[in-house]
N, C-alpha and C positions, 0 to 999 in steps of 0.2 A: 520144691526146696532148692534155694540158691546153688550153686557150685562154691565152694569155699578154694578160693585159689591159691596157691603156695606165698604166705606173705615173704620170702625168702627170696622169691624170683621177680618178686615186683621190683622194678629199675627206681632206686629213689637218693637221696640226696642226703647229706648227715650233715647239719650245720652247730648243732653242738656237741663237742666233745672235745673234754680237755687232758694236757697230755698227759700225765703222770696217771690219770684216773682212765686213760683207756687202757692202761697195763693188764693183761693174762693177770688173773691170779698166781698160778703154776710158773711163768717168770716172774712175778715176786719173790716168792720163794727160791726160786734159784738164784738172781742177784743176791736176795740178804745174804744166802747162804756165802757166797762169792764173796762178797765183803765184809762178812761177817757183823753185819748188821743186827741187833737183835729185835724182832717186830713181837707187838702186841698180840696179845691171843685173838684178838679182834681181826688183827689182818692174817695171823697166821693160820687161819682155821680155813679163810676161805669162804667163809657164809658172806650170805649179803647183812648189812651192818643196816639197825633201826636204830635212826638218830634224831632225836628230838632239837633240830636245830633252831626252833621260835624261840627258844632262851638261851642265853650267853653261856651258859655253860655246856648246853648241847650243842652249838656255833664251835665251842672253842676245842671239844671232843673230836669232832669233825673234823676240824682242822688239823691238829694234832696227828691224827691219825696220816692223812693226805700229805702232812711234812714229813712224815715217818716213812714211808711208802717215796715217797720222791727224792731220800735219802740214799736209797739206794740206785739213784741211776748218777753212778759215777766218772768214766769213763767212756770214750765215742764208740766203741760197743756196744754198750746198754744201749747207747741213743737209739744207735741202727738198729738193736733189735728190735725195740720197743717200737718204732714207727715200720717196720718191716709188719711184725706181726699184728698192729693195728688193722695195717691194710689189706694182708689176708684177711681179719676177722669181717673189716668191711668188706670184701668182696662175697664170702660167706652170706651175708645178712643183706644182699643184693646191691649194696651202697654203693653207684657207680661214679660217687662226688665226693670229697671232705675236705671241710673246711676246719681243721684245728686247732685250738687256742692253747696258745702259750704264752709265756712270762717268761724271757730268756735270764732276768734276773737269776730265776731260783737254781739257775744250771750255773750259769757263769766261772761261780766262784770254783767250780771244779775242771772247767774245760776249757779255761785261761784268758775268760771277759767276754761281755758282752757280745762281741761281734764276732769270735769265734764259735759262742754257742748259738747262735740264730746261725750263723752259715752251716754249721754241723746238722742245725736242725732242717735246711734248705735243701740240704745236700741229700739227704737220710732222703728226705722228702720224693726228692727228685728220682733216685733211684728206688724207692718204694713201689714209685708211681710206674715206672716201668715195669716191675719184677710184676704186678697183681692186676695193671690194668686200672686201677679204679685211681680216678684223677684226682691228685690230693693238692689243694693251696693252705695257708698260713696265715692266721689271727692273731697278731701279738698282743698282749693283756696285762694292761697294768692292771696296779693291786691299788686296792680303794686303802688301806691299811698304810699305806706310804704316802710318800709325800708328794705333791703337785710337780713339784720340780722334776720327782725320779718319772713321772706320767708323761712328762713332756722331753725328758730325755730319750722315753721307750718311743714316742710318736717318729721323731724326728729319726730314730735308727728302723723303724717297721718304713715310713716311707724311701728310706737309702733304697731296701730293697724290695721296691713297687713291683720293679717288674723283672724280681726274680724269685717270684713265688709267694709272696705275702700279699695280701688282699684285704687285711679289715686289722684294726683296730679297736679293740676292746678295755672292760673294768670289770673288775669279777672281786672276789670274797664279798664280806656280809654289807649288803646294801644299804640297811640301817646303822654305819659306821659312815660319815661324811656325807659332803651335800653334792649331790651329780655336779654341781654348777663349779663345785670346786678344780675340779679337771676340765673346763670348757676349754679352756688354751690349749691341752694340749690334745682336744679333740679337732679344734678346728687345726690346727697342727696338719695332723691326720686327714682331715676333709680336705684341705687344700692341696694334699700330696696325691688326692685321686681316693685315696681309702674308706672303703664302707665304714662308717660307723657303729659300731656292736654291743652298747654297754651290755651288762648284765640290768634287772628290773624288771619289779612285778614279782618275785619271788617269798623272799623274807617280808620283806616291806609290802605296802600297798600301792593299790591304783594309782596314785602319789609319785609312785617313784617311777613309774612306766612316764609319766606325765614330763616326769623333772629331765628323764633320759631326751624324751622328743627334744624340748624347747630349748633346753640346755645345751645336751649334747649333738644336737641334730641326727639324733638317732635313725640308721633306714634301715634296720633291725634290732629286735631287741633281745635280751635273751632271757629266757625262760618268759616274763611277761602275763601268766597265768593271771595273775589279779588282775590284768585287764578286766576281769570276769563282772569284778563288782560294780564296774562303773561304764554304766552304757552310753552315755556323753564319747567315754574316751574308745569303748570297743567303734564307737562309730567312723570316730577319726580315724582310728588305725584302719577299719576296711577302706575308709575313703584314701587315704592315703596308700595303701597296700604295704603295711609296715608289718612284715612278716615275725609273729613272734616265737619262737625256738624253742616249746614244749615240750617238759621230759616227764612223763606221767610218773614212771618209777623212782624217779629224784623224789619229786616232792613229795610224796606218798612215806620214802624212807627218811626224808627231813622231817617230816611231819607236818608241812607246810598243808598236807591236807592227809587227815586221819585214812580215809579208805581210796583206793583206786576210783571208785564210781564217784568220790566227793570229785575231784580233777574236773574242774569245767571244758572240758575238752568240747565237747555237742554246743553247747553254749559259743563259745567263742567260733567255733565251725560254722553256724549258723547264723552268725550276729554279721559274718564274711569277713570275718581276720584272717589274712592268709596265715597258714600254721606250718610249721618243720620241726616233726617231731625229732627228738633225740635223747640219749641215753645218758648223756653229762659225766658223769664217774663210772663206767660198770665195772670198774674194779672193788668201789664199794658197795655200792647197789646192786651188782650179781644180774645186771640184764641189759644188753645191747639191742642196736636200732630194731633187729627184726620184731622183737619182742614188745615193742613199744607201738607196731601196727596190729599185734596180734591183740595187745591188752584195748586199743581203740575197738577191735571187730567183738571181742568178747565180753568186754564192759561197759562202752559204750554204745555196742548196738552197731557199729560203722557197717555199711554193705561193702561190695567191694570197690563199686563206683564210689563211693566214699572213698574208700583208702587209696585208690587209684588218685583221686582230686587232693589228697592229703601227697599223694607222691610229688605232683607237675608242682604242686605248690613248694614243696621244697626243692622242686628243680629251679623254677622262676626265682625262688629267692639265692641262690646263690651269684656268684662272680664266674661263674665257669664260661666259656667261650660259645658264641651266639651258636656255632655248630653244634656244641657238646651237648648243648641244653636240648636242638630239637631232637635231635636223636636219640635223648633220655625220652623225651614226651612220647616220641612215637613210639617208643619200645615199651612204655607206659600204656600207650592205647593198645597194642599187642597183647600186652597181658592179657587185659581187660575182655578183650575180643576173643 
């Protein structure tokens, strides 16, 4: 019988997770309280939320909620605490990486524009990163929901600051709302400043939209990406290319993008050689972070630990972290293992 190794202590890499959705529950509750917010019995219970997000009104519930929840970080208190206790959680759940995505839009309007809530967010960042150890960079994320202009505004402010803690360039809410090609400007934007590419796709939508991200957006990762699954043409490119796609079993399982955990083509695209970086996307409405997302590969996919070990280096390799930072995950990765 195998030895079953602490998936806690496995050294691994967290490439998606966004910010308002990596909040404690238990600091939700105390911001609302603070600002007197009044939350939904959906967020204020605390359970993990099943949400049927394949139809526009389960899309819009979802959303709904996550504005609700993001309402109460009002002040650069909240910001620090919220990226402080992220990266506790991540050091917790072994994550010696993250990379997280934000919209500095959605803060702005409270922390005096644009450029003062991305520095606020840089800054939180920067001393997070000290206080916990675990190396945190920055994903800025336009909203598919807005306009091309505001996508290429966000580009041109995520590049100002390249190389002060921002790394990639993103598009996130609902995938089947616009066409990837409609943001290409302000992706090559982004490509030409040095910045990964990161849309969201493959998720809501189909194989389609993994497809529209590459060509369009010159995507060198994508995120979530699961429907790659249906189409072997396209799992093929992506292992041929090593276009890492950013799997969150527990997302999609609570969106309903697949009815049971075992549905989650995880083995499939493992084996097809997609490099894969699992992650947790929301666990403030899904109720479960990065550990738990190796633990659901070992226990419903069958993953050995040499498995989840190759699921770790793979989310080390895909990240931007420093050519040092990486082998010294890898070897700490083979340690485990050994």
């Amino acid at each position: 019988m195998e030895l079953l190794r602490d998936v806690r202590a496995l050294p691994k890499a967290h490439l998606h997770l966004h910010f308002t959705g990596s909040m404690r529950p238990t600091t939700l509750l105390e911001l609302a309280a603070k600002h007197r917010v009044r939350l939904p019995e959906a967020l204020a219970s605390g359970q993990p939320q099943q949400l049927d997000a394949t139809d526009e009104r389960g899309w819009f519930r979802f959303q709904r909620l996550y504005d609700t929840a993001r309402s109460v970080l009002r002040d650069e208190s909240d910001i620090r605490r919220l990226v402080l206790e992220t990266a506790e959680d991540e050091a917790a759940d072994g994550s010696r990486w993250l990379e997280i995505q934000v919209d500095p839009t959605s803060y702005a309007p409270r922390l005096g524009g644009l450029i003062p809530a991305l520095e606020l967010v840089l800054d939180a960042v920067k001393v997070a990163s000290e206080a916990t150890g675990v190396g945190i960079r920055v994903l800025v994320a336009a909203n598919r929901m807005k306009s091309e202009m505001d996508a290429r505004t966000l580009a041109r402010l995520a590049v100002r600051y390249a190389d002060q803690g921002v790394i990639g360039f993103g598009l996130s809410n609902d995938e089947r709302r616009g066409l990837a090609r409609d943001f290409d400007r302000a992706f090559a934007i982004a490509r030409r400043g040095g910045l990964l590419a990161a849309p969201h796709g493959g998720e809501l939508a189909g194989p389609d939209s993994v497809r529209d991200c590459l060509d369009d957006l010159g995507a060198g990762r994508i995120g979530h990406g699961v429907r790659a699954a249906e189409d072997d043409r396209l799992m093929q490119r992506l292992a041929d290319r090593q276009v890492t796609c950013e799997v969150c079993p527990s997302s999609n399982v609570s969106l309903g993008v697949y009815e049971r955990a075992q549905d989650v083509p995880l083995r499939r695209l493992f084996e097809a050689g997609v490099p894969i970086a699992l992650g947790a996307d929301d666990p403030l409405l899904f109720g479960s972070r990065l550990a738990a997302q190796y633990t659901l590969a070992r226990e419903v996919h069958g993953f050995s630990d040499a498995e989840l070990a190759e699921l770790a280096r793979q989310s080390v390799r895909a990240t931007r972290a420093p050519e040092d930072v990486r082998k010294a995950m890898l070897a700490d990765i083979d340690a485990w293992l050994a």
